[in-house]
N, C-alpha and C positions, 0 to 999 in steps of 0.2 A: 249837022255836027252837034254831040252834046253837049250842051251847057252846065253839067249837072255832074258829081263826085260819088260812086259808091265805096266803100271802106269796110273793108273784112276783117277783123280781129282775131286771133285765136290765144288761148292762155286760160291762166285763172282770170275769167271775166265775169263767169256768172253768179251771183250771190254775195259780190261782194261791193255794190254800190257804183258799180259800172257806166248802170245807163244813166241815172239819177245824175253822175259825175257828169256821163256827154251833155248828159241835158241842159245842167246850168252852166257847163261850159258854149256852148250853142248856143244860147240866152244871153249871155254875157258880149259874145261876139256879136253879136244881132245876127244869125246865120239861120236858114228854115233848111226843115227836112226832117227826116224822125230816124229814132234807134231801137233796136230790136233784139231778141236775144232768138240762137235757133241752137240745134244740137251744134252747129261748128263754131260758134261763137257769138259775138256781138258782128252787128249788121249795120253799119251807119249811110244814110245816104244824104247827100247834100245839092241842095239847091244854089249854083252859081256863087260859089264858094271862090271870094275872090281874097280873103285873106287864110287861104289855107294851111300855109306854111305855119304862119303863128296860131290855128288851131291844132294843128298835130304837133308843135314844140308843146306848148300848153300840156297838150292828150295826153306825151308823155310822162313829161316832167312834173306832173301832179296828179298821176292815177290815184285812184283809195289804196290804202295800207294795205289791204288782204289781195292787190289786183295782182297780175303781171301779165307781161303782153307777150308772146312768144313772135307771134309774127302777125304782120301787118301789110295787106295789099289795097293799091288803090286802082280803080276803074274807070273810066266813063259811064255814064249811065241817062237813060233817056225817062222824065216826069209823064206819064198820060196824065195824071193830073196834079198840075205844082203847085206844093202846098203854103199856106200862109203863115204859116208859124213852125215852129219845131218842137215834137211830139215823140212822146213814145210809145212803141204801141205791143200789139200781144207775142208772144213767143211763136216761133214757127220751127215746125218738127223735119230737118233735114238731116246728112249725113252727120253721124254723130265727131266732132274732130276738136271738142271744148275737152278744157280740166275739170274735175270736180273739185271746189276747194274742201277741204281738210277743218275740220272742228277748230276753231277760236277762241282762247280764254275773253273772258268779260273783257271790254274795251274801259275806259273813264268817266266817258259819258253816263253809259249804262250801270255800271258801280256809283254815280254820284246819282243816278234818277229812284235808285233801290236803298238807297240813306236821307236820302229827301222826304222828310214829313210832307204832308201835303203831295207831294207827286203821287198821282195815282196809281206807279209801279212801285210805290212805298213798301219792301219788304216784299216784293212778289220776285217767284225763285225761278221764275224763269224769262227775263226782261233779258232782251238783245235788238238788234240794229242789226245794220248792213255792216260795219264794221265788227261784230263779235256773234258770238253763237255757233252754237251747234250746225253742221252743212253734213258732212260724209256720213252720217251714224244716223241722220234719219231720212237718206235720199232717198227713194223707192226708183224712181227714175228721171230721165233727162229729156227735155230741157229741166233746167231746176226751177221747177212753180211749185207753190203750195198743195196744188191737188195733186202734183207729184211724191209728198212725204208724207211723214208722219205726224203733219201738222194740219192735215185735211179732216180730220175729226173734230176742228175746235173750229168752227165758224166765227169770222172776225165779227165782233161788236161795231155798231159806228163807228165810234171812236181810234178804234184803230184800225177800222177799215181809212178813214179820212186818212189818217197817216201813212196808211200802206200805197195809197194814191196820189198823194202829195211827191214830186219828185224833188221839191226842195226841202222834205223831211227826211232826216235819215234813216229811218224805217220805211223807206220806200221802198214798196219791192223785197223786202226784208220777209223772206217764205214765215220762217218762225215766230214773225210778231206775235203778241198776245200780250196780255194783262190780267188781273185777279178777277174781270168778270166773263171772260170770252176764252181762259188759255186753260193749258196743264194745270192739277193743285196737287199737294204735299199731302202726305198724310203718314202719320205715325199708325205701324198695325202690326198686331202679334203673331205667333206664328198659325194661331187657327182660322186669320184671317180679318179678325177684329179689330176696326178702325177706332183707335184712342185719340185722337186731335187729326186736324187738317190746319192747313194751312202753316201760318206762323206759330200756331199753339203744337203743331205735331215737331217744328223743329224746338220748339222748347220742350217738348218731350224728348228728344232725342237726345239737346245739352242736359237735362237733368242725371239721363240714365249712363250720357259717360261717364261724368262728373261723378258720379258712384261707382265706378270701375266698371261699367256693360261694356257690350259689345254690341255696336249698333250697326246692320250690313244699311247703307246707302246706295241709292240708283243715281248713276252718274249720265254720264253721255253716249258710252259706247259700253254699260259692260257696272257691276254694280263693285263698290269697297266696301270692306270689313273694317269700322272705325275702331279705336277704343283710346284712349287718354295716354300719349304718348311718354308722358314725365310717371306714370304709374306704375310700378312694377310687377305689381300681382294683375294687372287689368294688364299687361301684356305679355305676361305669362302664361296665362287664363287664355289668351285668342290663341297660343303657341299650344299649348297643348289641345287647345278645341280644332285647331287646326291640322296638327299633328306637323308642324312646321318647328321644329326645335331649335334650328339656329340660321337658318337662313336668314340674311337681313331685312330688315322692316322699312316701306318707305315711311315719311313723318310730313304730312301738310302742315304748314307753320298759320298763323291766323292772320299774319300781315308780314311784309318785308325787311319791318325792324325788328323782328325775332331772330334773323338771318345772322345777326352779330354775335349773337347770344348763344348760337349752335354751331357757327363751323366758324374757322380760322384760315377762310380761304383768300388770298391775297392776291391780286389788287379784287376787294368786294365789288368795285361796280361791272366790274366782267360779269360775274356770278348774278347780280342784281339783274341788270339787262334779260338773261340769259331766261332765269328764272318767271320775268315779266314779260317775255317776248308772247306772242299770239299761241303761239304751240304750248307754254307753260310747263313742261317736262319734269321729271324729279331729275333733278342735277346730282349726281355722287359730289361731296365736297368734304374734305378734313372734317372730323370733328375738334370741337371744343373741346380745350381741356375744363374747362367750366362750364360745359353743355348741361341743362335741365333735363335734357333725353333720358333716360333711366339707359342703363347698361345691357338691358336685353332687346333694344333694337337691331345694334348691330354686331353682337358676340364676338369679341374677339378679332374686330376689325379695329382701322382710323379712319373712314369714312362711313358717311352717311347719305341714306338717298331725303332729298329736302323739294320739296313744291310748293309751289301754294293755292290759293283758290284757284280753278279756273272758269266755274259756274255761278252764277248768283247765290242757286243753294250752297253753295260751300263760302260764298263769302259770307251769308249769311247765316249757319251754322258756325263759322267759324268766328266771325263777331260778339257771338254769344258764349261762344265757349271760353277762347280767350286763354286758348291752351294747346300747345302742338299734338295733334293726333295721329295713329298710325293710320294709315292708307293703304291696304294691302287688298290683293285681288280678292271677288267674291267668290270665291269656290271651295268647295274640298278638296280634299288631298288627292290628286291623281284624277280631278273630275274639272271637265271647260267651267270654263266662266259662266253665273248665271246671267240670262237677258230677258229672260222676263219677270215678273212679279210673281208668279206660280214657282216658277222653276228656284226662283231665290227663295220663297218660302219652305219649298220643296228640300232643296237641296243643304238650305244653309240654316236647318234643324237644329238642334245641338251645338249649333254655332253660335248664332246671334241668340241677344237676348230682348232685340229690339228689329223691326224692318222700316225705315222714311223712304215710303214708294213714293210716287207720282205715274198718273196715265197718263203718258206721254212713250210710245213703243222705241224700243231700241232697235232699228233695221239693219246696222251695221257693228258686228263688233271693232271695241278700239281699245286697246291696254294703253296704259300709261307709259308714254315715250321714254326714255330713260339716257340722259346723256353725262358727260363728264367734261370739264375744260382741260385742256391739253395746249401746251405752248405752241402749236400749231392752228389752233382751232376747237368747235366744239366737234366733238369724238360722238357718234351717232351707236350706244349700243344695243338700246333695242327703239325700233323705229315706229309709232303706233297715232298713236292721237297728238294732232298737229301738225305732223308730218304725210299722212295717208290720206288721199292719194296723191300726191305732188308727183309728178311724172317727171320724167328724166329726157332729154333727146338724147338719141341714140349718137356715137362721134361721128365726127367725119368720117367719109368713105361710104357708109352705111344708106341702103335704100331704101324706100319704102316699102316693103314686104305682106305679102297674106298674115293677118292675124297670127299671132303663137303666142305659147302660153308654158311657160317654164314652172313645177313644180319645187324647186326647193330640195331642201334634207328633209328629213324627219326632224332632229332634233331644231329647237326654233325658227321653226317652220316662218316662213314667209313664201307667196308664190313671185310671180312675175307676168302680167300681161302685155305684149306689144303691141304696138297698131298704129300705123299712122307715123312711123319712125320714132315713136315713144316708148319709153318701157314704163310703166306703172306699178310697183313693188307695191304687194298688200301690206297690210296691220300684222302684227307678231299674233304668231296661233302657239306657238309650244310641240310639244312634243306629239305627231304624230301616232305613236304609240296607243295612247288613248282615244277610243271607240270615236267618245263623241266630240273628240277635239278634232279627230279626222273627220268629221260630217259636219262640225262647223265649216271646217276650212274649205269644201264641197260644197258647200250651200254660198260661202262667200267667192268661191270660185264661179257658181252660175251669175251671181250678184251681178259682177263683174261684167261677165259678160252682157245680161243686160244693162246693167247702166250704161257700159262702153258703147253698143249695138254692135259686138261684135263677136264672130263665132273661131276660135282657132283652128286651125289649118293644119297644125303643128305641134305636136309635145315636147319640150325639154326635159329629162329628168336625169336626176342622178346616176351615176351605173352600177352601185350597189345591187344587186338582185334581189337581195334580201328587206330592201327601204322599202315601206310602206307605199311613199310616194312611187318608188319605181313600179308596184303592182298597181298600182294605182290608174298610172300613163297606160295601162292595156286598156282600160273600161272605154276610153272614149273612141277606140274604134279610128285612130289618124295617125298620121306618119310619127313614131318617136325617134327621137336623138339620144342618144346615150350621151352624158356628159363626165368627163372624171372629177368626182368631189372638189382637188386640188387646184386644178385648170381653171375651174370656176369661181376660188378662192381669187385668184390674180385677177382674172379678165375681170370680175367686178368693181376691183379699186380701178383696172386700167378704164373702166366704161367709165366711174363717178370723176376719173379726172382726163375724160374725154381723149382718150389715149388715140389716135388718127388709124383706121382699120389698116391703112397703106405705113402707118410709123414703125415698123421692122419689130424687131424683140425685143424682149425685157429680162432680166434674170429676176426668178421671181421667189421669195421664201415662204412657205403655208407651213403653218404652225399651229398645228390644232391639236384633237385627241384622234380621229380615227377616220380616215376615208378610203374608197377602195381605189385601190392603182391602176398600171396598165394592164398589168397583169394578173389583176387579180388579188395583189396584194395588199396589206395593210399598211397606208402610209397617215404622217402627221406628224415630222421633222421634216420637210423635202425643200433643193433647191433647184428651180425648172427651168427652161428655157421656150418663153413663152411669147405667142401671141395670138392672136386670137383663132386664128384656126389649127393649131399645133403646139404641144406640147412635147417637151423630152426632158428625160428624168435625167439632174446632175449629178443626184449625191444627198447627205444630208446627214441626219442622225442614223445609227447604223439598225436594222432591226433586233428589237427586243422579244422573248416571251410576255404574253400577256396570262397568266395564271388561272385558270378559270374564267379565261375566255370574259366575257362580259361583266364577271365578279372583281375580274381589275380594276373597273372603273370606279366601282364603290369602296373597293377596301384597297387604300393608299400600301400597305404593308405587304401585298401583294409584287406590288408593282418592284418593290425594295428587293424582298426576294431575288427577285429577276434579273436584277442588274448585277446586285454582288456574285449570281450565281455565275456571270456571263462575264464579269471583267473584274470580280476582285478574289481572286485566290486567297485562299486563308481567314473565309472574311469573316467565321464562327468564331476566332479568336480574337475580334476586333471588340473592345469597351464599348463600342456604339449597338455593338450585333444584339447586345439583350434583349431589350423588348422586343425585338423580330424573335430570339430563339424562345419565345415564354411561346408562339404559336404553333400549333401542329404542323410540324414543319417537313416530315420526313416522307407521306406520301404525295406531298405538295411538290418537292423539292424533286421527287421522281419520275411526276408528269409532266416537269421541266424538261427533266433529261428527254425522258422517251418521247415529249412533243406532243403529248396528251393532252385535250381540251384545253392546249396552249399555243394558241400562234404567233407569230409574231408581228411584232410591229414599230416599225420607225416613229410612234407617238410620240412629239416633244409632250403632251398633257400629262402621257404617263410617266416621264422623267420628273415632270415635277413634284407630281404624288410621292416616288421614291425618295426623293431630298427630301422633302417636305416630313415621311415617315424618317427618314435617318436622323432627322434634327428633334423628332418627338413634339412637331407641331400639327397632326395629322391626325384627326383622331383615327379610331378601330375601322369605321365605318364611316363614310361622307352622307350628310342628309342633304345635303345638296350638289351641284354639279358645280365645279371648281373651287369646291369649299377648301381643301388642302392649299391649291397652289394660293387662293388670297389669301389665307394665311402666314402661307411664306414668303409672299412678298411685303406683307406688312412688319413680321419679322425681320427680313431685309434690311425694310426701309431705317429702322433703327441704326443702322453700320453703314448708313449712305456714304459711300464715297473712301470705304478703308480700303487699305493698299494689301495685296493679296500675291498668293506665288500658284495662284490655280486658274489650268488654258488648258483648253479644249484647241488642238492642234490637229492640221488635217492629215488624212492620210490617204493616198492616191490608190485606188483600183483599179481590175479591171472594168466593172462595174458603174465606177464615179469615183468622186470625190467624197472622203464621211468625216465625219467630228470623230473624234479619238476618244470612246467614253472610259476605254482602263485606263491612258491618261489622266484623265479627268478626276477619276476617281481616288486612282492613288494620292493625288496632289492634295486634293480633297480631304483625305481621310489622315495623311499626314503631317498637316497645317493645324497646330495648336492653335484655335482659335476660338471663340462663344461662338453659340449657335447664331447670333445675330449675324457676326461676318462671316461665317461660312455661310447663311442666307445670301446675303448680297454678293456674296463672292462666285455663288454658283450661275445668277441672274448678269452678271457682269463678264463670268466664263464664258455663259451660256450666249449673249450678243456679240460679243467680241469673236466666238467662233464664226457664227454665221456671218458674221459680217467679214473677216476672213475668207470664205466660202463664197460669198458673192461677188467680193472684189475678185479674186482669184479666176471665174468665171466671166465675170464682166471683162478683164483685159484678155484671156482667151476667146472670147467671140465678141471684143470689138464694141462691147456694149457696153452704156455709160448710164443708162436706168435701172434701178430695181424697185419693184411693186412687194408689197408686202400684203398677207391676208391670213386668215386662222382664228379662231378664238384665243389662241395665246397671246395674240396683240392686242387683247384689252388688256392685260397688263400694263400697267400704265411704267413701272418700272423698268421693264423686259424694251419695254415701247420707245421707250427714251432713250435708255442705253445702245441699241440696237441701232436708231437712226443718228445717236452722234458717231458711235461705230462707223456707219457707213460714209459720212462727209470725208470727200465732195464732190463723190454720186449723186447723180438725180436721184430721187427719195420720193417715190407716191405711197401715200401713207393712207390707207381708208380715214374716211371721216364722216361724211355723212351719211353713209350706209355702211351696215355693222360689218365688222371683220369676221366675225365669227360665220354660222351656220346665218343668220338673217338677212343675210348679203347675197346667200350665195344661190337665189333664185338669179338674179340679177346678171350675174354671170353668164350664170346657164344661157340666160337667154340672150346674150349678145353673143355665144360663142355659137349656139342656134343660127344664130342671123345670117353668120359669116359664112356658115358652112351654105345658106342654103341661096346666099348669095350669090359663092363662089361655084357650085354648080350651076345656077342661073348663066353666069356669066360663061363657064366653059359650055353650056347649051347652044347658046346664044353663038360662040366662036364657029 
């Protein structure tokens, strides 16, 4: 009979002070046996463990900050030879079933050992521990050891070999250890290559040349930023036009967290504080200050701002010196991936910078800057990148263990989806498909994937677009594809993030974005469905519209205006609003409508808002970014929060569905004497109040008392609100920690993959 306990683990276990934790918890107890890490996790085995209970209350309720345990079995197990003490010993390479954890802002500790005179990481820019530091962006593979990353190039010094050996140090085991005589160094270098300082002297080169309005590209953790002095107005000007980024908004790293007061007005601050100091570090969108130091062309024309703060030592340390908010925006040009290596940034971000702070230390994974927002429900997840990736998800209830698959995503912010092992794993944001090399990024991090996971897919999810990159994409790999509809994939992914039961019936669900393709082939992005995870059917929704040149809708708001008044408002050339639309060439425009010419249609809520958004003359000629209109008009809006209005989007019954009533809508609209401010919020208050009409309306014809929301139009933060008081008191699953929009909706795909190849499984099987 054994005498003896073995203990299986699985989670975020490895890299983040795991074993060091079992270890002097097993010390403590006086317990013998050793702990190990393999691909499927931590491995513990115990000799005659006779207070076990109070080790595993212990295990749990004090794992390290970065751990978490997903599940936990225990065994019997028989010693051939039983040990005297309790050890840890080397990793063992089995089925691969661990998490990778995700990049960590600087811990306390490691912030106070790089401000410390005397400490010999005194000002060294890349000091971390088992609690912080860089993990996913330099894994090469799994198990996670040092000879596995990109930190096998810098041979540990004694000294912090001794520490890395040490399990009662916190740098135990800590892959990325290093210090200023054995790690990474800094170096300030131009763009022909020529190194002007290293170390501490190259980040004082770097504060000098902001400090004078430069432009300094920095290498980060996943992926390099373009700095320059964020209170300076010609020095952020200067990176806008060298960028060719004219009004898109600017993130701004703050130098510390008492600058936080001084730039947003966001209320209750220790939300915000928290949020901003958690391990992931993200740019939080927050109100700006009306007494904000930020100069005015960060974020044009907006009332928020995106704010972070250090999450590196070089940036705390850069940032200590500067002593001044800087802009943080991605390292690339215009229409070109991110650069990752030190050639490719010199290369590419010419013209750009007018300064480079490398360091050799390779980047194996890209990771953009997470990007979130506080919501009275929670933190709202809108792009999901560094800190978050890879955190894996369990699949809900119902759901079985499946062959590997591998869900592609949209094109437009791209994110993929790996499964395995009843987990889905959502990449890092890659952006727009469209671009060459952003598509052989996201292919290179798709093989990544694979090998870190060990695992090969069986199965492709993609989009059913024909036309999506992604979707030509799914023929190269030669395995069974799913066609998935845009829409469908929008819902199952909030119903997967709030664990929706495969067997829990249907949902009425609203997708609210700019463009996805239908059942038929058509263009949707107002719709409301009747959903669950293996079946969709279309209710109703926004009625479809002409899109005007086709694809030139999407950029030019005044398009989209056209289209509407053409379609539901009679007489509308004689309307005081109509001007600025008739100053455009309007008459063979106007005929391509009629005849149907390189104009299809489309139930788009995006493109309704572009239309208000041009009706109100908050919209410019052209969008230089993607939902530059409609944020516009909801900050417009938001100015008239809460006025009392005589304009409703009212349903009307088909044979077809249920739709919003937009000549209604409009008429009301156009003749309500009102500022553009409350016809703003009046259109956004219309606009929920209908659908949510629409959905109760559904929900008590089929019995249903949930609805799931999903679209890019739900980061609307006002749309978002109005929408879900609308709805009370329906059940309400609102995305949150994976994006509503397009970066969610690998996530989808692949749990609507699952079901379907489930539910064959099963009917095989009968």
């Amino acid at each position: 009979m054994s005498d003896s306990l073995l203990i299986r683990i699985s989670g975020k276990v490895q890299g983040v002070g795991f074993r060091p934790f079992i270890w002097q918890l097993a010390d403590r107890l006086r317990l013998r046996g050793d702990v190990s890490n393999d691909s499927a996790g931590v491995e513990i085995r115990l000799l005659q463990p006779v207070n076990i209970d109070n080790f595993i209350e212990q295990l749990q309720r004090d794992c390290p900050p970065l751990a978490r345990i997903d599940s936990m079995t225990l065994a019997p197990f028989d010693w051939q030879s039983p040990p005297q003490n309790f050890t840890i010993t080397g990793s063992r390479k089995t089925q691969m079933d661990t998490q990778v954890v995700p990049d960590a802002a600087t811990c306390p500790e490691c912030l106070k050992d790089i401000n410390q005179p005397g400490d010999r990481r005194f000002g060294y820019a890349f000091t971390n521990c088992t609690h912080c530091g860089p993990r996913f962006t330099l894994i090469r593979a799994m198990p996670y050891d040092r000879p596995s990353t990109s930190m096998a190039d810098f041979p540990l010094c004694p000294a912090c070999q001794q520490e890395y050996q040490n399990p009662a140090n916190r740098r135990f085991h800590a892959q990325p250890v290093a210090c200023p005589h054995c790690g990474p160094q800094v170096s300030a270098t131009l763009q022909n290559g020529e190194i002007v300082a290293q170390s501490q002297a190259a980040i004082e080169q770097a504060v000098i040349a902001l400090r004078a309005g430069k432009i300094v590209a920095i290498k980060g953790l996943g992926g390099f930023h373009l700095a320059c002095d964020a209170t300076q107005q010609a020095a952020v000007m200067r990176l806008r036009q060298r960028k060719h980024r004219p009004t898109k908004p600017l993130a701004v790293m703050l130098p510390d967290i008492v600058w936080l007061a001084r730039c947003s007005d966001e209320s209750p601050q220790f939300a915000l504080r928290e949020v901003l100091q958690s391990p992931a570090a993200p740019i939080v969108l927050t109100p700006q200050s009306a007494m904000t130091p930020l100069c005015a062309a960060i974020a044009p024309e907006l009332d928020e701002v995106g704010l972070m703060l250090p999450f590196t030592p070089l940036h705390h340390l850069l940032m200590q010196a500067c002593q001044t908010p800087l802009v943080m925006t991605s390292g690339n040009c215009a229409g070109s991936a991110p650069a990752l290596t030190n050639a490719d940034a010199l290369n590419q971000l010419d013209g750009i910078a007018d300064l480079w702070l490398l360091h050799n230390r390779d980047i194996v994974q890209r990771a953009d800057d997470s990007l979130v927002r506080l919501t009275p429900g929670g933190i709202e997840v809108l792009r999901r990148a560094r800190g978050y990736v890879p955190d894996a998800l369990s699949l809900p209830p119902g759901f079985i263990a499946l062959p590997p698959l591998l869900a592609l995503g949209g094109d437009l912010k791209n994110t993929f989806c790996l499964v395995r092992n009843g987990q889905a794993v959502l990449s890092a944001h890659f952006g727009s498909l469209a671009h060459r090399d952003i598509a052989l990024q996201q292919q290179q991090a798709q093989e990544h994937f694979q090998h870190l996971f060990a695992c090969t897919p069986s199965v492709i999810a993609r989009d059913a677009h024909p036309a999506y990159v992604s979707h030509v994409q799914a023929n190269r790999h030669g395995i069974r594809v799913i066609d998935v509809l845009h829409h469908h994939a929008h819902i199952t992914a909030c119903l997967a993030e709030h664990r929706w039961p495969l067997d829990g019936g249907n949902v009425i669900g609203l997708a609210l974005d700019g463009l996805g393709y239908g059942q038929k082939g058509e263009l949707w992005g107002g719709e409301c469905l009747n959903v669950n995870y293996l079946h969709c059917e279309h209710l109703g929704g926004l009625p479809a519209v002409a899109l005007p040149g086709g694809d030139r809708a999407a950029r030019e708001p005044w398009r989209n205006l056209l289209a509407q008044w053409m379609a539901f408002v009679p007489g509308w050339e004689q309307l005081p609003e109509a001007q600025a639309l008739l100053a455009h060439p309007l008459q063979p425009l106007s005929k391509a409508i009629a005849a149907g010419i390189n104009s299809p249609l489309a139930s788009s809520c995006g493109r309704l808002f572009d239309a208000v958004a041009a009706a109100l003359g908050c919209a410019p000629e052209k969008l230089s970014w993607e939902g530059e209109a409609a944020c516009r008009l909801e900050v417009l809006a938001r100015r008239a929060y809460g006025v009392k209005h005589p304009v409703t989007l009212p349903l009307i019954h088909a044979d077809k569905g249920t739709f919003l009533d937009l000549a209604v809508f409009w008429q009301q609209w156009l003749d309500w004497q009102a500022t553009p401010a409350e016809r703003a919020f009046a259109f956004h208050d219309a606009l929920a109040q209908g659908f949510a009409a629409l959905a109760r309306y559904h929900c008590t014809k089929t019995g249903t008392r949930t609805v799931a929301l999903g679209g890019g139009v739900l980061h609307n933060r006002l749309l978002r609100q109005r929408l879900y008081d609308a709805l009370t008191p329906l059940h309400v699953l609102m995305p949150l920690d994976y994006p509503a929009g397009d970066g969610g909706l690998a996530l989808g795909q692949a749990v609507i993959a699952c079901a379907r190849l489930q539910s064959v499984s099963e009917l095989t099987e009968r």
